[in-house]
N, C-alpha and C positions, 0 to 999 in steps of 0.2 A: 208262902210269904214271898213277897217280891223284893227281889233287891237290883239294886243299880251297878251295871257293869262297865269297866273301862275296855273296851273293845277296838283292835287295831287292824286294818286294811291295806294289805297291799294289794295296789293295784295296777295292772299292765294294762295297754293297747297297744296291740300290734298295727298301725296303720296301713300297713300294707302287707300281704300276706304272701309276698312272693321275695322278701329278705326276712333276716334273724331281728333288724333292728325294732326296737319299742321305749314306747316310753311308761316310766314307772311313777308309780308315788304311792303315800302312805295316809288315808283317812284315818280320824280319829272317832267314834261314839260313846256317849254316854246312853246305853240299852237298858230302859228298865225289863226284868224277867224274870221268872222263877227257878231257875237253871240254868247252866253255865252254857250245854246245849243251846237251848232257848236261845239264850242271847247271840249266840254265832250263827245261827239259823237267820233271826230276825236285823241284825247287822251285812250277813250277806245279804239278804233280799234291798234293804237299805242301800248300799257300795251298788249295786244296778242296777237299783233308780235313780242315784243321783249320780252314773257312771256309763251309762248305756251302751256305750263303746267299747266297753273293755273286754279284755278274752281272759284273762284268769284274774284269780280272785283269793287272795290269802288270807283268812279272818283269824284273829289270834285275840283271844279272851284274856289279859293283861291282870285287870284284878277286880275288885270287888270293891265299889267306892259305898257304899250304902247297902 
């Protein structure tokens, strides 16, 4: 059965790789999946597509809307 999850991203870019400085933010999805895996899976691939830049990646699976 598939259900819909509230999935949250943090995301950095380090612009320049020779200081500590970056900038951060937070995406939000709604991830239809079968599993809560599944959906952290299919959300980070998502946060890199629409992120391309970024050097890490926080995916945190929030809750279960459906």
């Amino acid at each position: 059965m598939v259900h819909t999850y509230e999935v949250l991203v943090d995301i950095r870019i380090f612009p320049d790789q020779t200081n500590s400085t970056f900038k951060s933010g937070t995406t939000r999805y709604e991830i239809d999946a079968e599993t809560k895996e599944k959906a952290d899976g299919m959300a980070r691939v998502q946060a890199r597509s629409d992120n391309p830049r970024g050097t890490e990646y926080d995916v945190r699976v929030t809750r279960l809307l459906r």
